[in-house]
C-alpha positions as CSV (number, residue, x, y, z in Angstrom):
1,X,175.6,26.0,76.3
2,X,177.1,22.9,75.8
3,X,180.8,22.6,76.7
4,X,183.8,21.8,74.2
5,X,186.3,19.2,74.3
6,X,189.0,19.6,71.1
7,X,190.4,16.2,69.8
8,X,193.5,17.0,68.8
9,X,194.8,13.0,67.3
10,X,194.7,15.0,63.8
11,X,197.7,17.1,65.0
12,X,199.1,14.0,66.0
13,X,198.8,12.1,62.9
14,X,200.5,14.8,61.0
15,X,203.4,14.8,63.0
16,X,203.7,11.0,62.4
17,X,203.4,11.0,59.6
18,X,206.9,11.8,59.1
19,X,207.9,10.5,62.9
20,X,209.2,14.3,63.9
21,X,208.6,16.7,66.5
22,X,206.4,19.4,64.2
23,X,203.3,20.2,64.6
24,X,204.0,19.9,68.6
25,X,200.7,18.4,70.1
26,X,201.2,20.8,72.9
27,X,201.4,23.9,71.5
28,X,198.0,22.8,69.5
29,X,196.3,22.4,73.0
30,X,197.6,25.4,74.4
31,X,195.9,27.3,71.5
32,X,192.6,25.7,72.1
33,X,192.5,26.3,75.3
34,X,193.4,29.5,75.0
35,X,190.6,29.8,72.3
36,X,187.9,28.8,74.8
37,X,188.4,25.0,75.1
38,X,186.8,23.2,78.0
39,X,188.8,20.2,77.4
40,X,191.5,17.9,75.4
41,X,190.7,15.1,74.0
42,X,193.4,12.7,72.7
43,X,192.6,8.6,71.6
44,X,195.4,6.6,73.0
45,X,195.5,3.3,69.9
46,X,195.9,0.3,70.9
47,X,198.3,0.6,67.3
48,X,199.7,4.0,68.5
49,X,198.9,5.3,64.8
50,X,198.4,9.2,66.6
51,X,198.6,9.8,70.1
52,X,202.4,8.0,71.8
53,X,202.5,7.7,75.3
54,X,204.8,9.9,76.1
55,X,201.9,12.5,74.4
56,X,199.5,11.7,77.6
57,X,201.9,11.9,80.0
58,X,203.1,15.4,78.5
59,X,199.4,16.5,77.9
60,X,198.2,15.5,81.4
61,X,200.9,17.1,83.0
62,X,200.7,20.5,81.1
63,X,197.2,21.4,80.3
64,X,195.5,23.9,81.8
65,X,192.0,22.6,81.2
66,X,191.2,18.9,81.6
67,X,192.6,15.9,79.7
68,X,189.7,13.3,78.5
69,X,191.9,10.2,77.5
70,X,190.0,8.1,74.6
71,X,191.1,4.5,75.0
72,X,190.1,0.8,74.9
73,X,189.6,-1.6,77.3
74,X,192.5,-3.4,76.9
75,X,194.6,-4.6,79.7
76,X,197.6,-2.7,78.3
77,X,196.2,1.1,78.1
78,X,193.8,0.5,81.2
79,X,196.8,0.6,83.2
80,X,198.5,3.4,81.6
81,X,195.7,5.4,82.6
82,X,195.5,4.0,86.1
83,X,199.5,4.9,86.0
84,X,198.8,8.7,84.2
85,X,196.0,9.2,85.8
86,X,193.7,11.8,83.5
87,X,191.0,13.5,84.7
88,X,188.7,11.5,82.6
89,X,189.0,8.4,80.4
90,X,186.3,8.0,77.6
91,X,186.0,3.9,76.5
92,X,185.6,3.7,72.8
93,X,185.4,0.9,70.8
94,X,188.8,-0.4,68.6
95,X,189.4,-2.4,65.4
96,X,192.9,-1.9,63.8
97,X,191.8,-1.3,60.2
98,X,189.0,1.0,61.0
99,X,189.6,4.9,59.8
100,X,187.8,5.9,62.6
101,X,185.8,4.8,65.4
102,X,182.7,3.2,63.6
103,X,179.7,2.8,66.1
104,X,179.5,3.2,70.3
105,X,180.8,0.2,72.3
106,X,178.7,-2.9,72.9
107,X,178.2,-2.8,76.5
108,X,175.4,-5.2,76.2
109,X,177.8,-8.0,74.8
110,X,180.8,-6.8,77.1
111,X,179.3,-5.7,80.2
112,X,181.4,-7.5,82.4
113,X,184.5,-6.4,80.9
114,X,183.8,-2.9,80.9
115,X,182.6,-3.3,84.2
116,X,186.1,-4.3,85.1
117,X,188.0,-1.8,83.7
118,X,185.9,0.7,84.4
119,X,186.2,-0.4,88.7
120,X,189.1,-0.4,88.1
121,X,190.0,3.3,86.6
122,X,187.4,4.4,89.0
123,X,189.7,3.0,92.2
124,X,192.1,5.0,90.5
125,X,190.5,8.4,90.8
126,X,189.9,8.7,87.4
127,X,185.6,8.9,86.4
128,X,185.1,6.9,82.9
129,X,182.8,8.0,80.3
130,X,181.5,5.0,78.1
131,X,181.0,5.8,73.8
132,X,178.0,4.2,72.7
133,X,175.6,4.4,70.6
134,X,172.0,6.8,71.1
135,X,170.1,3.5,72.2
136,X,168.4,2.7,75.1
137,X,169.3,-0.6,75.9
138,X,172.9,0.3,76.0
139,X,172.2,3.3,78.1
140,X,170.5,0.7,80.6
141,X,173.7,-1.8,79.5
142,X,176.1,1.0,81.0
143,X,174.4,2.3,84.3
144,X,174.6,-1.1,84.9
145,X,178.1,-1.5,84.2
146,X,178.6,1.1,86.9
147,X,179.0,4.5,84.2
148,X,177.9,7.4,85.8
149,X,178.6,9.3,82.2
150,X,177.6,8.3,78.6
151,X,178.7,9.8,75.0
152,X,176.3,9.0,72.4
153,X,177.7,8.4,69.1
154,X,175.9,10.9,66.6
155,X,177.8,9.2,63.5
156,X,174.4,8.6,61.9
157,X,172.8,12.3,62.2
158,X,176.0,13.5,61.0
159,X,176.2,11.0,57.9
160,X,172.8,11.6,57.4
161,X,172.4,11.3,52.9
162,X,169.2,13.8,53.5
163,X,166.9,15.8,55.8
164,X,164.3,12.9,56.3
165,X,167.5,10.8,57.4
166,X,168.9,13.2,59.8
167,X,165.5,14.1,61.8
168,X,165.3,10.3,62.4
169,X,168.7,10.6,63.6
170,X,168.4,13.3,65.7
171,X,165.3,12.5,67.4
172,X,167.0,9.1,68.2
173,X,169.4,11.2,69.7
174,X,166.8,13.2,71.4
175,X,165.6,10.0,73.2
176,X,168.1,8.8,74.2
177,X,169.5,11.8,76.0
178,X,166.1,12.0,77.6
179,X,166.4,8.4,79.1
180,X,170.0,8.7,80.1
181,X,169.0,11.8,82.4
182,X,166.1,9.4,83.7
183,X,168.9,6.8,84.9
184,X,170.8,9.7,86.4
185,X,173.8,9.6,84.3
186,X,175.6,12.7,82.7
187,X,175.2,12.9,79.0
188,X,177.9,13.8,76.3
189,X,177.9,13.8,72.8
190,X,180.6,14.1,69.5
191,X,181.7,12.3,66.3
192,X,181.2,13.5,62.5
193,X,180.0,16.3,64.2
194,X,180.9,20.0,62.0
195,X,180.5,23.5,61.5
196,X,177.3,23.2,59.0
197,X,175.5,20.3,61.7
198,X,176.0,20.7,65.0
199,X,174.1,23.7,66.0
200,X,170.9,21.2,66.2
201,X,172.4,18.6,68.5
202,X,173.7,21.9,70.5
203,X,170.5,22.6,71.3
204,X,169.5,19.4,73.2
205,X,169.0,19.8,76.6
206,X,171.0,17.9,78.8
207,X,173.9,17.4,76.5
208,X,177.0,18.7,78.6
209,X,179.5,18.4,76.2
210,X,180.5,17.6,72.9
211,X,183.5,16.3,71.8
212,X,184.8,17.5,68.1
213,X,188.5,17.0,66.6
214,X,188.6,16.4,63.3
215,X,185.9,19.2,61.5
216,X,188.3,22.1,63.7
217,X,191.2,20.8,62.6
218,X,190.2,20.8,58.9
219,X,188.5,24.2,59.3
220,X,192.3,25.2,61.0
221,X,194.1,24.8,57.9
222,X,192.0,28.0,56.3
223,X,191.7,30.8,59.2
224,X,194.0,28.9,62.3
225,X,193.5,27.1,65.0
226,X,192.5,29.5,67.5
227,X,189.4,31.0,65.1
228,X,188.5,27.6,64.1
229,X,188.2,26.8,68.0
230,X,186.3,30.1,68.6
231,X,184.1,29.7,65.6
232,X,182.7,26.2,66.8
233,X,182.5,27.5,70.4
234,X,180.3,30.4,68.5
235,X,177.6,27.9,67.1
236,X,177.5,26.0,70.9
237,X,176.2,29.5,71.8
């Protein structure tokens, strides 16, 4: 079974969205871990649309689990994690008028400044995940870079118009989990990913983890947090 890591940067937006206290982010990751969470996940912007600062040092401080800090690799939030120090930081792409994060990062096109940050978060004590897409060159594009973890992007299975679509997807996916184990790196998964999709990349073998935030949240607003936590966990089973 697959672990779970619960984005909570929906909470977040809420609360900004009328720059208050309520809903507090940490009583939202208390509740998931308390409903079987393996991990936090919270996407420091470079714009600070969600997720402040002052969130990550709070979250890192308090959780009971482990706190997997989504970030770019600019100078700025590289060292506010090297300063924080999470247990893991997750490099995802950025642009400022994206809704959310649109594809895995081009580590074939940016090697050398991933490989940068990425020494350097490593010198910190802090292991790096790199977001990319389920393709084997940027597998190959990331060992290289140093990564000794990958998260595939599974966008595309889960936006999938119809079932010919979505087999493609997922035995891209497939592949490329296969390969990654080949180069020895540890393979997670997550985005688009939801109640009515994500029993079939659940059952992958060699997936360690899969990263969901905004499907629980939604689902939260009908039966709670803490069911809609426990009900994902359910179809990892």
């Amino acid at each position: 079974m697959p672990k779970l890591g619960v984005n909570i940067d929906h909470v977040a937006t809420l609360r900004q969205a009328r720059r208050g206290t309520m809903p507090d982010l940490l009583a939202a990751a208390y509740l998931c871990e308390a409903a079987g969470a393996d991990s936090i996940v919270a996407h420091l912007r470079e714009d600070r649309r969600h997720i402040q600062d002052r969130d990550i040092e709070v979250l890192n401080k308090k959780l009971k689990t482990r706190l997997n800090l989504e970030m770019s690799i600019a100078p700025e939030i590289v060292n506010i994690a090297c300063k924080i120090k999470p247990y893991q930081a997750t490099f995802v792409p950025e642009r400022r008028k994206e809704l959310t994060t649109e594809g895995g990062l081009n580590v074939l096109a940016n090697s050398k400044k991933i490989a940068a940050a990425l020494g350097k978060l490593n010198q910190a004590g802090i292991r790096v995940s790199l977001f990319i897409d389920p393709d084997c060159k940027q597998i190959a594009a990331s060992r290289y870079a140093g990564a000794r973890i990958v998260e595939l992007h599974t966008g595309r299975y889960a936006n999938a118009k119809n079932y010919k679509q979505r087999k493609i997807f997922l035995n891209e996916i497939r592949a490329a989990v296969s390969y990654a184990l080949t180069q020895g790196l540890k393979v997670f998964a997550g985005h688009g990913l939801d109640y009515s999709n994500v029993k079939l990349i659940a059952k992958i073998k060699g997936i360690e983890e899969l990263n969901i935030g905004y499907s629980i949240i939604c689902r939260a607003l009908d039966i709670g947090l803490p069911n809609a936590v426990r009900q994902m966990r359910g179809l990892l089973r």
